[in-house]
C-alpha positions in Angstrom: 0.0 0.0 0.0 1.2 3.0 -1.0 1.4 5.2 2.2 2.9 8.9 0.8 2.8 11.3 -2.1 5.4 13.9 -2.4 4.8 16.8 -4.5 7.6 18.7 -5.4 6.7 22.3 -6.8 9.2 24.1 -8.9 11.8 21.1 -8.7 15.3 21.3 -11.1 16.0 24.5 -10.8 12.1 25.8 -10.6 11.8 24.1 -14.3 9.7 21.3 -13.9 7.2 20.2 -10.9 6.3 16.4 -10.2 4.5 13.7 -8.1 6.6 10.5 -6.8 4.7 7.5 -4.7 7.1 8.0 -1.5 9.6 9.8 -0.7 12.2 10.2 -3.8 9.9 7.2 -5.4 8.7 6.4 -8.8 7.3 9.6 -10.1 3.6 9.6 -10.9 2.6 12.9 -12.5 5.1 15.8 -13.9 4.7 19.0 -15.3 7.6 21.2 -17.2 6.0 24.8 -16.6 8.7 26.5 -15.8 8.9 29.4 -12.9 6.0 27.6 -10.7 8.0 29.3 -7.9 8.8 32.6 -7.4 11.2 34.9 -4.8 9.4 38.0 -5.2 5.8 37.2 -4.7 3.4 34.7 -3.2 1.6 32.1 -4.9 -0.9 29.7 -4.1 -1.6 26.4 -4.8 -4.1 23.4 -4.4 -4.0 19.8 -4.3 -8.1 17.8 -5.0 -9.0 14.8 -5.6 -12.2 14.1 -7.9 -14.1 11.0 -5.5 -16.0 10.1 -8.5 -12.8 9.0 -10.9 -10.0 9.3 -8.1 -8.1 11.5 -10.1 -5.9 13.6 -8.2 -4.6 17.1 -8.8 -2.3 19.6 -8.3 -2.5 23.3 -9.4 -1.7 26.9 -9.3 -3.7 29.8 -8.3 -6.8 29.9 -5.8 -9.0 28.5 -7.1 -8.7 24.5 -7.1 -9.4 22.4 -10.3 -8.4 25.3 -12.6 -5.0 26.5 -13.8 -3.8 22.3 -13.3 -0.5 21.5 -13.2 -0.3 17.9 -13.2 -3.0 15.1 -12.7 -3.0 11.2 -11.9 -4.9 7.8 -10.9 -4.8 7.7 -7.6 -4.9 3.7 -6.7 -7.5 2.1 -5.1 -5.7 0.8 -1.7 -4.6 4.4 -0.9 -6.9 5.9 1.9 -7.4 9.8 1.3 -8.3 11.7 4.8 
């Protein structure tokens, strides 16, 4: 059972963003926007999962499932709380 996700924002350099099962795991989701982070100002992001296809997500701005950065099949043994 897979018992973490690890999202990495603005990973490489900010170049590139991802999802790995575990910590430094197989990566499940990635995304090569490129300055996701920034120094100067704030930015928000989200992370939702859809119950009705357990797709996750992960996304800029504030308003969740718009502006998505990367999305995946969750599996069905992992417990979401």
């Amino acid at each position: 059972m897979l018992d973490i996700l690890q999202v990495e924002l603005g990973s490489n350099m900010n170049s590139a963003s991802l999802v790995r099962s575990g910590i430094q795991g197989p990566i499940k989701a990635t995304s090569s926007k490129s300055n996701v982070l920034s120094c100067s100002q704030s930015r928000s992001f989200w992370i939702g999962v859809n119950p009705d296809d357990g797709m996750m997500e992960v996304g800029q701005g504030n308003v969740p499932f718009q502006q998505k950065l990367m999305t995946w099949k969750v599996a069905d043994d992992l417990f979401i709380n």
